[in-house]
Structures are given as C-alpha cells and as structure tokens.
N, CA, C and O atoms as a Maestro MAE file, in Angstrom:
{
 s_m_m2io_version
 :::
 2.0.0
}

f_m_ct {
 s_m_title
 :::
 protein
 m_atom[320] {
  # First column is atom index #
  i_m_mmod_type
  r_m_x_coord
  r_m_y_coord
  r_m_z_coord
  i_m_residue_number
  s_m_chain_name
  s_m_pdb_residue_name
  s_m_pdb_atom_name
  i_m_atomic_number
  :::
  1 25 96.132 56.649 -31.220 1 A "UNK " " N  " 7
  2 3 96.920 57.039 -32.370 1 A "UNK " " CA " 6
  3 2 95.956 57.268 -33.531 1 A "UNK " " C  " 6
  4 15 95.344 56.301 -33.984 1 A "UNK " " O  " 8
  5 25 95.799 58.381 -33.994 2 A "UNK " " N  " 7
  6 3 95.392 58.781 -35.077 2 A "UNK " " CA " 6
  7 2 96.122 58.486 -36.697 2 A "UNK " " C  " 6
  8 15 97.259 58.850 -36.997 2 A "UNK " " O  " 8
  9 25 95.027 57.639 -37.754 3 A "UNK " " N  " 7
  10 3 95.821 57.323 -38.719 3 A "UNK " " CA " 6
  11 2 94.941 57.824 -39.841 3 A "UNK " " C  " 6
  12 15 93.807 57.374 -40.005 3 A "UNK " " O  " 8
  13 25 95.375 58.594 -40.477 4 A "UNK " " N  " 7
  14 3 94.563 58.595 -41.991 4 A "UNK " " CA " 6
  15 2 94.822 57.785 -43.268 4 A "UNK " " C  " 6
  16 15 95.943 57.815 -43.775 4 A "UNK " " O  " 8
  17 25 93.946 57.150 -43.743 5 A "UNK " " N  " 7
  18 3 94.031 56.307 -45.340 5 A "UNK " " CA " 6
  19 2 93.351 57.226 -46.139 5 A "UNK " " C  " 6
  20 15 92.151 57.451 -45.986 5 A "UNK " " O  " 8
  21 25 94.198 57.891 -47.172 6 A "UNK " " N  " 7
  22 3 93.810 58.375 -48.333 6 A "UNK " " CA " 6
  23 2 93.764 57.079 -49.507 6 A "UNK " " C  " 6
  24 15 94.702 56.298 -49.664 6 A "UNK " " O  " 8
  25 25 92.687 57.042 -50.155 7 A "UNK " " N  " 7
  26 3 92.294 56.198 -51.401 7 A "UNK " " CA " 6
  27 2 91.671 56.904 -52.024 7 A "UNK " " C  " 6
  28 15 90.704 57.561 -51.639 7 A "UNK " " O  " 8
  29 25 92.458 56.845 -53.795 8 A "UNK " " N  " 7
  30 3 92.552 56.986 -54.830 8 A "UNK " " CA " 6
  31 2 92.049 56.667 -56.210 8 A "UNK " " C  " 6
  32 15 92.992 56.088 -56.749 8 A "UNK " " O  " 8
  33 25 91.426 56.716 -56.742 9 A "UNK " " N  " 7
  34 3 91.154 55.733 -58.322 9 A "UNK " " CA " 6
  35 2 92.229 55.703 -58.988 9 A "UNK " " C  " 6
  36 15 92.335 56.747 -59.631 9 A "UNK " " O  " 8
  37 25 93.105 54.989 -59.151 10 A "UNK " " N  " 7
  38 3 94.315 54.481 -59.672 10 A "UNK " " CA " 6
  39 2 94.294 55.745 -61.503 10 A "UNK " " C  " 6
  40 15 93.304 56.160 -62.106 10 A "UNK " " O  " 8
  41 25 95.642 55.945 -61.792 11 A "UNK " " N  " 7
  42 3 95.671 56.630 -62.825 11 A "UNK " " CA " 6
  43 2 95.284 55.340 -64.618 11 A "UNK " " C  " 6
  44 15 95.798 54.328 -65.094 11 A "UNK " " O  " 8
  45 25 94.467 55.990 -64.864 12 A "UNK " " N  " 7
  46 3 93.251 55.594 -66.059 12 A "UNK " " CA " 6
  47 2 92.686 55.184 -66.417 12 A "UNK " " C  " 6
  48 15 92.347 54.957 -67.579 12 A "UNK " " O  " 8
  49 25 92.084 54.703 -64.581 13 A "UNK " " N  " 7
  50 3 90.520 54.367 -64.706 13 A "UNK " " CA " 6
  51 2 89.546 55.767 -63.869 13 A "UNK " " C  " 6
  52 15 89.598 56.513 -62.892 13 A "UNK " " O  " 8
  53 25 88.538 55.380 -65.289 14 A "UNK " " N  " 7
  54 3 87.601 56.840 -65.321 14 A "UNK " " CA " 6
  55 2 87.156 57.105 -64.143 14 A "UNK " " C  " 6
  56 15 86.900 56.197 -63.352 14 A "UNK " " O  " 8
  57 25 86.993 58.413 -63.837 15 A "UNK " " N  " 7
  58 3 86.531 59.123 -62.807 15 A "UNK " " CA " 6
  59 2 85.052 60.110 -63.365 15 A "UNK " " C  " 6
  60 15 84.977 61.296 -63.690 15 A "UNK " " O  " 8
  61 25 84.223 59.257 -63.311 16 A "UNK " " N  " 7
  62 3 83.105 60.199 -63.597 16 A "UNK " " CA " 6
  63 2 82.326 60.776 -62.724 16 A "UNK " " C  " 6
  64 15 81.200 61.192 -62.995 16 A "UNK " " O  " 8
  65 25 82.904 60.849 -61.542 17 A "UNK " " N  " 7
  66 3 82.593 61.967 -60.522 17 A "UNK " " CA " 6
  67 2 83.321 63.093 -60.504 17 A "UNK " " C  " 6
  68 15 82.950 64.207 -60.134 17 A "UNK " " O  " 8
  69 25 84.598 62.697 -61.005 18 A "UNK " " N  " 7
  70 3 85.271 64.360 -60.648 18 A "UNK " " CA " 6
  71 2 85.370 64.702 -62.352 18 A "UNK " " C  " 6
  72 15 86.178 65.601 -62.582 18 A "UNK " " O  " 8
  73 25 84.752 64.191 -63.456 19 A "UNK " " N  " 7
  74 3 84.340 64.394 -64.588 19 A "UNK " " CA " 6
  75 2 83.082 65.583 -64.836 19 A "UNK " " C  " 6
  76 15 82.742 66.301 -65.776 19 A "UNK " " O  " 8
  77 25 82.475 65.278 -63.025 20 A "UNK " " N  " 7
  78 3 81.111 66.104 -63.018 20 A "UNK " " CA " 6
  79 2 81.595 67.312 -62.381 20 A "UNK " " C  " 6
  80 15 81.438 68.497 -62.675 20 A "UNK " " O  " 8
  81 25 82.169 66.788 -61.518 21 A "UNK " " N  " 7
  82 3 82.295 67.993 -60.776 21 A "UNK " " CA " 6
  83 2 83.304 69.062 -61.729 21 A "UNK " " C  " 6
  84 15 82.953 70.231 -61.887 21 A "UNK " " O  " 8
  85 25 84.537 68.551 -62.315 22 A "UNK " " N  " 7
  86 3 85.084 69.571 -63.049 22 A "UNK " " CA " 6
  87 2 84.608 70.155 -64.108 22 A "UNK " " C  " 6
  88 15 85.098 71.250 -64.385 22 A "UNK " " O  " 8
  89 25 83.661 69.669 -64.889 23 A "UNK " " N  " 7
  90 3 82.184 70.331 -65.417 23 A "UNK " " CA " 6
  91 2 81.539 71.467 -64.784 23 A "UNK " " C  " 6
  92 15 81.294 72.534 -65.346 23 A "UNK " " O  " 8
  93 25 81.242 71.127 -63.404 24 A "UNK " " N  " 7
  94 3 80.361 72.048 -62.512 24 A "UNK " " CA " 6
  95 2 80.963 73.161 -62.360 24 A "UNK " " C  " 6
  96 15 80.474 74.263 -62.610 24 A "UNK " " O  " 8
  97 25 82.439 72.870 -61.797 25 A "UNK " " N  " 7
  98 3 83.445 74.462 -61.541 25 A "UNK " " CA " 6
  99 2 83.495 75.345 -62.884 25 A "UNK " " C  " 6
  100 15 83.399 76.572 -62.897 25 A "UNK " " O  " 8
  101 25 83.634 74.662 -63.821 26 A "UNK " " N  " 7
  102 3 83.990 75.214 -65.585 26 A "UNK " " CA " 6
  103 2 82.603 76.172 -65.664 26 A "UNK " " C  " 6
  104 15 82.515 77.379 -65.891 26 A "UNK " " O  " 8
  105 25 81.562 75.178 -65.393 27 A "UNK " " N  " 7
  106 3 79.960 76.240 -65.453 27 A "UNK " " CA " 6
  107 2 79.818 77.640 -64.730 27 A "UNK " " C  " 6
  108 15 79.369 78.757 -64.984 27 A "UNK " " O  " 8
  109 25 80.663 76.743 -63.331 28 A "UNK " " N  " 7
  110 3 80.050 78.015 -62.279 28 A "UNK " " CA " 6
  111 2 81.357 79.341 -62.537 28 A "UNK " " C  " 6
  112 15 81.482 80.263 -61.730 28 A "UNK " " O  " 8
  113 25 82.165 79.213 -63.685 29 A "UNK " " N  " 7
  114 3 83.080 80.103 -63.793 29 A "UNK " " CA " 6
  115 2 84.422 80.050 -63.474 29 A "UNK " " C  " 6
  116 15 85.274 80.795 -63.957 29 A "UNK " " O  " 8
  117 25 84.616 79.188 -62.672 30 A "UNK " " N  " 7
  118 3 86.277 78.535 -62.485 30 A "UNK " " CA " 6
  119 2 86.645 77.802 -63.297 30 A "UNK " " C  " 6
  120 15 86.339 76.632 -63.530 30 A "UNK " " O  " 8
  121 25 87.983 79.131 -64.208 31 A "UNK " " N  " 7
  122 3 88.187 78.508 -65.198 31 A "UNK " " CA " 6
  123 2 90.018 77.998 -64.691 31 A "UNK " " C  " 6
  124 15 90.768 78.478 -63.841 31 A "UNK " " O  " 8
  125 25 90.200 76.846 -65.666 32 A "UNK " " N  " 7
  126 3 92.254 76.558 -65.660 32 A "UNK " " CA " 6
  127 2 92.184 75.352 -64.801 32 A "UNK " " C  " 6
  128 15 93.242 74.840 -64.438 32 A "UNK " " O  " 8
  129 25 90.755 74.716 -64.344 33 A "UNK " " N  " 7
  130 3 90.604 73.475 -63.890 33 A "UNK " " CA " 6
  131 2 90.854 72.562 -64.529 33 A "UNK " " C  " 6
  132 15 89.749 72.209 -64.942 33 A "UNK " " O  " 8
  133 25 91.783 71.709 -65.031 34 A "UNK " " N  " 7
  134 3 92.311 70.807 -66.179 34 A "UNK " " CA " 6
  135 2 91.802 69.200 -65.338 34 A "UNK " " C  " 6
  136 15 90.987 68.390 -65.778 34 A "UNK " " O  " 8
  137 25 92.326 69.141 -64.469 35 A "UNK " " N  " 7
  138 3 91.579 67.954 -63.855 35 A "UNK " " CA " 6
  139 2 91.070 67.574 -62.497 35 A "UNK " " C  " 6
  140 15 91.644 67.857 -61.445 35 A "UNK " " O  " 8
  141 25 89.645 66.732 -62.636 36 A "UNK " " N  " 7
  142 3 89.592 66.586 -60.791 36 A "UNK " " CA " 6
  143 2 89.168 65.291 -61.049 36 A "UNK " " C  " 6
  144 15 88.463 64.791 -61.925 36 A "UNK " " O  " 8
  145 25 90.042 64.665 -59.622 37 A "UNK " " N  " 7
  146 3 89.918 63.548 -59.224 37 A "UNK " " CA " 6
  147 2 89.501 62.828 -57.592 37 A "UNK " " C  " 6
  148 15 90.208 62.751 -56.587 37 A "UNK " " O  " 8
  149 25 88.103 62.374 -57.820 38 A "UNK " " N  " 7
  150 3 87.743 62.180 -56.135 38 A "UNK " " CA " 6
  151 2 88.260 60.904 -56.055 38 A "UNK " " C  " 6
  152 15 88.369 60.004 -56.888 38 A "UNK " " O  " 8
  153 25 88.676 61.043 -54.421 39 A "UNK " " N  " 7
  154 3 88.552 60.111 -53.674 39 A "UNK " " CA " 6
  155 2 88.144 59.934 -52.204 39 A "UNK " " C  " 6
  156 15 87.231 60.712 -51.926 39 A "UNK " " O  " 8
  157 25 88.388 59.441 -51.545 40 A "UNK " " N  " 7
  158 3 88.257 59.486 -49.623 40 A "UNK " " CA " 6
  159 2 89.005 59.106 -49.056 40 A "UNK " " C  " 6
  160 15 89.863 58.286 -49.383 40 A "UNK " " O  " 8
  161 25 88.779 59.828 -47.691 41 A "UNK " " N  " 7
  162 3 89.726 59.730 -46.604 41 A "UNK " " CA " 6
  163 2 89.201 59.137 -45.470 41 A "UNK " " C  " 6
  164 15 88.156 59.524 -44.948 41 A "UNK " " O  " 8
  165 25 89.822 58.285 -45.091 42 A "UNK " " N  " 7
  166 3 89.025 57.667 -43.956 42 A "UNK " " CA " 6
  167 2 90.159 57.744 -42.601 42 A "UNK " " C  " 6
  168 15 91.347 57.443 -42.708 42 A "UNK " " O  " 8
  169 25 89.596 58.145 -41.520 43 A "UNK " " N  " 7
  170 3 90.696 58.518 -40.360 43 A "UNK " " CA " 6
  171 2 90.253 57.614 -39.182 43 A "UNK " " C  " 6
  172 15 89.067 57.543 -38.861 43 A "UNK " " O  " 8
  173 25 90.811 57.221 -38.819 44 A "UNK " " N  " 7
  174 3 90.987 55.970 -37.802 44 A "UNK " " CA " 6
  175 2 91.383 56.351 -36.863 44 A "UNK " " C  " 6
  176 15 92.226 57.198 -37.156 44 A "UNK " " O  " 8
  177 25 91.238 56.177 -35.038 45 A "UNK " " N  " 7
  178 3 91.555 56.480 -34.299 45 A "UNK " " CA " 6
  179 2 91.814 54.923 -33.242 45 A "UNK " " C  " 6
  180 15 90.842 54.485 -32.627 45 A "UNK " " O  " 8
  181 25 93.209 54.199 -33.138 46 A "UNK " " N  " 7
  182 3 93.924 53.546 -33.112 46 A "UNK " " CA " 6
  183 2 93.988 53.102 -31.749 46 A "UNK " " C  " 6
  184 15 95.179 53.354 -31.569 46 A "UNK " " O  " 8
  185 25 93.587 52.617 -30.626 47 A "UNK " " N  " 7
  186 3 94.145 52.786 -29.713 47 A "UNK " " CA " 6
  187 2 95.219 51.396 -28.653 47 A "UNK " " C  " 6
  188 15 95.278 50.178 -28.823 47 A "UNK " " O  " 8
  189 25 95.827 52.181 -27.737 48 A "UNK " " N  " 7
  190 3 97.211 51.030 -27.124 48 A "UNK " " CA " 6
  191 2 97.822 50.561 -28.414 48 A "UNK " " C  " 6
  192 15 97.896 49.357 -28.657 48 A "UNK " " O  " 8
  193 25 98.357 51.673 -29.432 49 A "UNK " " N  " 7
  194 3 99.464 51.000 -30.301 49 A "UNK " " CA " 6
  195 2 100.440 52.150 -30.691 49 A "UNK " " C  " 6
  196 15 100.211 53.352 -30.554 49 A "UNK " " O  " 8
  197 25 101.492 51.618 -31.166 50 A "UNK " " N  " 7
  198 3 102.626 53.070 -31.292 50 A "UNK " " CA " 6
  199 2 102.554 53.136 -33.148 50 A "UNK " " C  " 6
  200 15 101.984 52.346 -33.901 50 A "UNK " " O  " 8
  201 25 103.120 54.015 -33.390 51 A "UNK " " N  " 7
  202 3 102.783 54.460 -34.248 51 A "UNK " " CA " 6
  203 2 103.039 53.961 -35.426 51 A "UNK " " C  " 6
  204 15 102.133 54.131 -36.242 51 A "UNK " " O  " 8
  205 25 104.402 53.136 -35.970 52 A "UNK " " N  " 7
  206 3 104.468 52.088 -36.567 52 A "UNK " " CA " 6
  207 2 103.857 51.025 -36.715 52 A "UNK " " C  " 6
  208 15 103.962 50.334 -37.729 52 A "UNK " " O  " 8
  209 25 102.928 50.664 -35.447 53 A "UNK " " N  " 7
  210 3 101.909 49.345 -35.686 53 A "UNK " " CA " 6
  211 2 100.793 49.982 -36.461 53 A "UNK " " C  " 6
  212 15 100.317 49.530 -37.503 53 A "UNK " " O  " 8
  213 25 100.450 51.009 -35.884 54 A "UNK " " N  " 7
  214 3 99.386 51.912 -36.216 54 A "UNK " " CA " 6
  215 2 99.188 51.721 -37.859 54 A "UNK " " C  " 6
  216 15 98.331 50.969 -38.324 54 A "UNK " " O  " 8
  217 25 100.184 52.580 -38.743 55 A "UNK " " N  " 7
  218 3 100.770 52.600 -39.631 55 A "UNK " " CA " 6
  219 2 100.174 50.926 -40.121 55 A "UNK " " C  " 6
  220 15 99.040 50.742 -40.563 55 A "UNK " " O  " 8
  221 25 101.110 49.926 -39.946 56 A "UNK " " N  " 7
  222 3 101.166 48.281 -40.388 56 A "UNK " " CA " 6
  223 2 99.371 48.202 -40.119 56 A "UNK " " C  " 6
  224 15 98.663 47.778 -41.033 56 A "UNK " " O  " 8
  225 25 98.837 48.589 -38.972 57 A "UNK " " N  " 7
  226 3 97.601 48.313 -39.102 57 A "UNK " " CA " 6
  227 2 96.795 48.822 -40.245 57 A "UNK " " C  " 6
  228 15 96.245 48.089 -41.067 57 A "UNK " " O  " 8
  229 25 96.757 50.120 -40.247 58 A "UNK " " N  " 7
  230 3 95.968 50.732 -41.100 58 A "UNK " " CA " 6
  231 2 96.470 50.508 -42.789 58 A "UNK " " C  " 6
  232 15 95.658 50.906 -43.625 58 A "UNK " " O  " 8
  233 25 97.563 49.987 -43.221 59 A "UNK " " N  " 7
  234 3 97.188 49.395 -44.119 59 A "UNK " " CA " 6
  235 2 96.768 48.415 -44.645 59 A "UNK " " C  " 6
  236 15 96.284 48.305 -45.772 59 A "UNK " " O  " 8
  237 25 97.045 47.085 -43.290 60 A "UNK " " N  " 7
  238 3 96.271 45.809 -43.557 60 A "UNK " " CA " 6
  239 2 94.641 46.494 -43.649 60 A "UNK " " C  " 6
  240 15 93.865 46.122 -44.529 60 A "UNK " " O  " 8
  241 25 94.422 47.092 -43.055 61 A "UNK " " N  " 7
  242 3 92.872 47.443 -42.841 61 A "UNK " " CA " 6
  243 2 92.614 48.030 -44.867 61 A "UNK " " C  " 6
  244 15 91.782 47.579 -45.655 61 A "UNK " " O  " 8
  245 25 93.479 48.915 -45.076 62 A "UNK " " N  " 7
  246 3 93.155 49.077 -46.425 62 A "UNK " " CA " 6
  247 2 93.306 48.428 -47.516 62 A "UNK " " C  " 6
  248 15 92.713 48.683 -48.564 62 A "UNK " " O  " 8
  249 25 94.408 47.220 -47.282 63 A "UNK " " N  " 7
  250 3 94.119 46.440 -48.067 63 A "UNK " " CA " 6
  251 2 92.913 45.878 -48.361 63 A "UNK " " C  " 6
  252 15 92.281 45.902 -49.417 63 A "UNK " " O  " 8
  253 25 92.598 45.246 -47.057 64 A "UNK " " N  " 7
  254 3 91.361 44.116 -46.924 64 A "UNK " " CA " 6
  255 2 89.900 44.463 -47.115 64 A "UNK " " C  " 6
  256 15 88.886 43.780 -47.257 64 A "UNK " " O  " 8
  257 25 90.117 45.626 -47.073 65 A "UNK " " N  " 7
  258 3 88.922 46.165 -47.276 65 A "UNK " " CA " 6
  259 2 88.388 47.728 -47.432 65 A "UNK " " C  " 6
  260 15 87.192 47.876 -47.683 65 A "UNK " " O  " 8
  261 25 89.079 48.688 -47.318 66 A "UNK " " N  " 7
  262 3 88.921 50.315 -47.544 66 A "UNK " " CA " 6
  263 2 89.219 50.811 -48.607 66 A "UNK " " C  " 6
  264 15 88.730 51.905 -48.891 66 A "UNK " " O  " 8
  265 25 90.125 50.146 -49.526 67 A "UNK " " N  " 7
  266 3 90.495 49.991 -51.090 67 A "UNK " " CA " 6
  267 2 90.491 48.745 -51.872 67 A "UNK " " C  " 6
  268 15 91.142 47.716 -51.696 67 A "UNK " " O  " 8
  269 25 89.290 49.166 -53.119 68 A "UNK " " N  " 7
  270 3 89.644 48.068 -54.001 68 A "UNK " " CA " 6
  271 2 90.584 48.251 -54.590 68 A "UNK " " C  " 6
  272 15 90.574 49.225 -55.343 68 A "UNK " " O  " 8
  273 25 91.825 47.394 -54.513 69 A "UNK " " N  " 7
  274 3 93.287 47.335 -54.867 69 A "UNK " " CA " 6
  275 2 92.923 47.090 -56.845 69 A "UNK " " C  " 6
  276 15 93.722 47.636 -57.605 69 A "UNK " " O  " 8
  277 25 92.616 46.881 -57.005 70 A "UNK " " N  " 7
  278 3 91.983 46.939 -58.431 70 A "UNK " " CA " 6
  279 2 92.072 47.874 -59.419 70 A "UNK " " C  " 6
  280 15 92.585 47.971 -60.534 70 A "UNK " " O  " 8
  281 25 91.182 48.767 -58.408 71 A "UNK " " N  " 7
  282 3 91.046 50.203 -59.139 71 A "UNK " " CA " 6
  283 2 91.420 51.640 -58.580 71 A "UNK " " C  " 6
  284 15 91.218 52.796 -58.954 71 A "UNK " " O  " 8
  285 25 92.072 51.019 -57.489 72 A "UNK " " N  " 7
  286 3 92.489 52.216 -56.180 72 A "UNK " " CA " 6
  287 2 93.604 52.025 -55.624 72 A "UNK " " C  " 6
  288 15 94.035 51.023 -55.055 72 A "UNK " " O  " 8
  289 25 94.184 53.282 -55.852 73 A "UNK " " N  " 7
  290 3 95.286 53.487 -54.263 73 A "UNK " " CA " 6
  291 2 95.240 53.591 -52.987 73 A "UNK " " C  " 6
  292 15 94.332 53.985 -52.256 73 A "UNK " " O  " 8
  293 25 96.364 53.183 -52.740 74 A "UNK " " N  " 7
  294 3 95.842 53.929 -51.434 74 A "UNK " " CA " 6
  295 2 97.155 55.000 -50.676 74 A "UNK " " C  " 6
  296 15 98.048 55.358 -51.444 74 A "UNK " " O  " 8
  297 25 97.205 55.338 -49.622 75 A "UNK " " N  " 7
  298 3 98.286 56.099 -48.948 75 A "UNK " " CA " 6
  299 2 97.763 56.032 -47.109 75 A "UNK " " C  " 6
  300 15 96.605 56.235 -46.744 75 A "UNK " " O  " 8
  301 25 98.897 55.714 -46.195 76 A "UNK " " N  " 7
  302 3 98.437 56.219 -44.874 76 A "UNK " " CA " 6
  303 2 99.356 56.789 -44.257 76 A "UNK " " C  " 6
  304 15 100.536 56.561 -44.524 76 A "UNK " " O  " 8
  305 25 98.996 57.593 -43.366 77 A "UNK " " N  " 7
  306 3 99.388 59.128 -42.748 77 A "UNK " " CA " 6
  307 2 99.266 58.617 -41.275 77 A "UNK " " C  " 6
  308 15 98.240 58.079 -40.859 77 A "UNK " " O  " 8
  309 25 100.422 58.829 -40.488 78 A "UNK " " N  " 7
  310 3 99.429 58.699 -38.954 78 A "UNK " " CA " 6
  311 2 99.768 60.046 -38.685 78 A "UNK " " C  " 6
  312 15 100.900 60.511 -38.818 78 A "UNK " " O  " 8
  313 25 98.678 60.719 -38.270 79 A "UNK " " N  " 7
  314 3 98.744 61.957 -37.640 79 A "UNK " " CA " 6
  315 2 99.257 62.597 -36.576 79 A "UNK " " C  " 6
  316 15 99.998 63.578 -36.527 79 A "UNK " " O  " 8
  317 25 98.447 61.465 -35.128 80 A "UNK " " N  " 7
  318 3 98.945 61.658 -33.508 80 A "UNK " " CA " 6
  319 2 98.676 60.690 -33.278 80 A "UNK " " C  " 6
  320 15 98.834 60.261 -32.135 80 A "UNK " " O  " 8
  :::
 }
 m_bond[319] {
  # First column is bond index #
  i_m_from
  i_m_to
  i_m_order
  :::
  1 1 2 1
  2 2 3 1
  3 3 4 2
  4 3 5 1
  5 5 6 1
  6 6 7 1
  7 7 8 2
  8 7 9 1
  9 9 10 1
  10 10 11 1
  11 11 12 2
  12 11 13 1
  13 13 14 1
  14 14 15 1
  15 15 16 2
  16 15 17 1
  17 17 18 1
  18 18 19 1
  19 19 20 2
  20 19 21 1
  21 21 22 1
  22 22 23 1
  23 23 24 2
  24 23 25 1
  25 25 26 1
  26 26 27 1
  27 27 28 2
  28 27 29 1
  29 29 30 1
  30 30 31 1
  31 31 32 2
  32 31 33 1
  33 33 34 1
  34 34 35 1
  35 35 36 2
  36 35 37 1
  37 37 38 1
  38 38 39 1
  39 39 40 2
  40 39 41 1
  41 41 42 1
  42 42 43 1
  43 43 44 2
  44 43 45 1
  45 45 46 1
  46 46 47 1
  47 47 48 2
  48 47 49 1
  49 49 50 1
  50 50 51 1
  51 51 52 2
  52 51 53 1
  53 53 54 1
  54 54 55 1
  55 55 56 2
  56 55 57 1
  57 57 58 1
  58 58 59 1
  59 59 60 2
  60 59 61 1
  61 61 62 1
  62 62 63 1
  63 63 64 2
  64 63 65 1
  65 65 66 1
  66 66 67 1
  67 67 68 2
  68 67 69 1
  69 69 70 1
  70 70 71 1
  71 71 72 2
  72 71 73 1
  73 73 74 1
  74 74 75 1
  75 75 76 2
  76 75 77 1
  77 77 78 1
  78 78 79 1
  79 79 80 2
  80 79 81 1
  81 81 82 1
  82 82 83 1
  83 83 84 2
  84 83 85 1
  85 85 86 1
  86 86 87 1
  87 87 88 2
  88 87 89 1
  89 89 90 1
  90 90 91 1
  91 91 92 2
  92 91 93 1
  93 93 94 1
  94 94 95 1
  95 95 96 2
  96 95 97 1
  97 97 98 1
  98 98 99 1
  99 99 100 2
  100 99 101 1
  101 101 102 1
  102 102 103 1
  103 103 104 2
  104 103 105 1
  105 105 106 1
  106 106 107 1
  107 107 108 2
  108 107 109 1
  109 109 110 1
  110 110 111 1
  111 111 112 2
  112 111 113 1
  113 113 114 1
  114 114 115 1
  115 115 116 2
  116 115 117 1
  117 117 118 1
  118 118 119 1
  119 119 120 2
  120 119 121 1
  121 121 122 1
  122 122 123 1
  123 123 124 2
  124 123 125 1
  125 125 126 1
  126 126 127 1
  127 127 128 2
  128 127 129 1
  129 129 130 1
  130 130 131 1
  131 131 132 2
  132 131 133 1
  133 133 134 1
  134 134 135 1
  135 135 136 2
  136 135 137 1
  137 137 138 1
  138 138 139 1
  139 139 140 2
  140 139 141 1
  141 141 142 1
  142 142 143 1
  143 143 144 2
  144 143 145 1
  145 145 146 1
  146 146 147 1
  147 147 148 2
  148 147 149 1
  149 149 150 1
  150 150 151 1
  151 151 152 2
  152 151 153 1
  153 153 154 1
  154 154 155 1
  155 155 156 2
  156 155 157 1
  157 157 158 1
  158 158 159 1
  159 159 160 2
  160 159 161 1
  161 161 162 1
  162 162 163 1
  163 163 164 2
  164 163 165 1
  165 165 166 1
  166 166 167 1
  167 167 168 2
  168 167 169 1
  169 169 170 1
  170 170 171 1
  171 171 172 2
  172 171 173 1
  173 173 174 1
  174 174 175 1
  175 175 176 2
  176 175 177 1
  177 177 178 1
  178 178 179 1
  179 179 180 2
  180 179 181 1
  181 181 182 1
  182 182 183 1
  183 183 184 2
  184 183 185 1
  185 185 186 1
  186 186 187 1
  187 187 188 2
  188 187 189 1
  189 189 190 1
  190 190 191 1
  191 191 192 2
  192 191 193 1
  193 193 194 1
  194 194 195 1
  195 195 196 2
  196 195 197 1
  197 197 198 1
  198 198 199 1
  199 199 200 2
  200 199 201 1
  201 201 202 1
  202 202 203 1
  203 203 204 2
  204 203 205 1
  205 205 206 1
  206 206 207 1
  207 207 208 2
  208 207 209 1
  209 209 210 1
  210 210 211 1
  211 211 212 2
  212 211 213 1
  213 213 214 1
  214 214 215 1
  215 215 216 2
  216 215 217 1
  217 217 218 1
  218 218 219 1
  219 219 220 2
  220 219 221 1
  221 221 222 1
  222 222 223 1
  223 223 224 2
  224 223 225 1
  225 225 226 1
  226 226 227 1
  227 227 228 2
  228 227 229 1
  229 229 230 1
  230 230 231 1
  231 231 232 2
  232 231 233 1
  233 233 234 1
  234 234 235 1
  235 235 236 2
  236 235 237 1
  237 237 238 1
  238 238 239 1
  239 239 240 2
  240 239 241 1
  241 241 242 1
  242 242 243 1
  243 243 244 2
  244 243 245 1
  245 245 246 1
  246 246 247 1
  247 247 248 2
  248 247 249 1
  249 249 250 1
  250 250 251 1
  251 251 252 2
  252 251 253 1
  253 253 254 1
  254 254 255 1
  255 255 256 2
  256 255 257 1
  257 257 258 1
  258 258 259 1
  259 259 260 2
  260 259 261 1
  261 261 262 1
  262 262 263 1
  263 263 264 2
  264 263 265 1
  265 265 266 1
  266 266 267 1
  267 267 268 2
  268 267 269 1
  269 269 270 1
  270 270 271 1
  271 271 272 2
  272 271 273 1
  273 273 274 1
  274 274 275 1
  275 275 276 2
  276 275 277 1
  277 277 278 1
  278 278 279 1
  279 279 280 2
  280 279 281 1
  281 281 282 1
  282 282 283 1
  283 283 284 2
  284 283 285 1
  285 285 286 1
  286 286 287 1
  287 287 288 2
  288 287 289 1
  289 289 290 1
  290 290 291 1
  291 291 292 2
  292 291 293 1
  293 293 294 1
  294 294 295 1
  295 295 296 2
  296 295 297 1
  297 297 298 1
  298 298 299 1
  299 299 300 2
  300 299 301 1
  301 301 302 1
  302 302 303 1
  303 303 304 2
  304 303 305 1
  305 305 306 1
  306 306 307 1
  307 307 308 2
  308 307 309 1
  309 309 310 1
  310 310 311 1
  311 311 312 2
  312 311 313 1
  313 313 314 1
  314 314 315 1
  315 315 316 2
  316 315 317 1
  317 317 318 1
  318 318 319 1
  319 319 320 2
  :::
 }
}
C-alpha cells in the first residue's frame, strides 16, 4: 500500500525558502507570483496492510517523527 505524507510549515511561521525562491521566479521574469511555500512529501510504501491501517500508520509515523507538529502540518494520501 502506497501512502503519501505531505508536510507543511504551518500558516505564519516564516518560510525563507520559498521567500527565495519566490524572489528567484520574480527575477527570472515570472511575474503574479504572490506566494511560495515549501514543503515535502514523503511516500511510503506499506506492506500486508489495508488501506485504513495504512492511513492510521502513516500518520502515527508523522506525528512521531516526519513533522515537527510545532511548526508543521501535515496531510496523508494513500495512493494504492
């Protein structure tokens, strides 16, 4: 079973990576970029579990450790 965890920097704490990067697009000519915000995706490949455990797993997993709950969201997706 395939699961994805998207994590987030929680809304208004600074992002001075996608501070750079939306700098960079503005330089390189892409303009109407108002905001960018990074984060990561981390995809997990699950196995002997159905898809609801999957799911329950992969967010204990992001709790405990794939997001600092602090300053981050998170979200999970199971794919297949």
């Amino acid at each position: 079973m395939k699961v994805r965890v998207t994590v987030m920097l929680k809304d208004g704490v600074l992002d001075p990576q996608g501070k750079a990067i939306g700098h960079a697009l503005h330089t390189l000519g892409f303009e109407g970029v108002q905001d960018v915000r990074v984060g990561k995706v981390i995809e997990l490949e699950l196995h002997g579990v159905k898809a609801e455990e999957a799911h329950e797993k992969a967010g204990e997993m992001a709790r405990n450790l794939l997001a600092n709950l602090v300053i981050e969201d998170y979200s999970v997706e199971v794919v297949a």
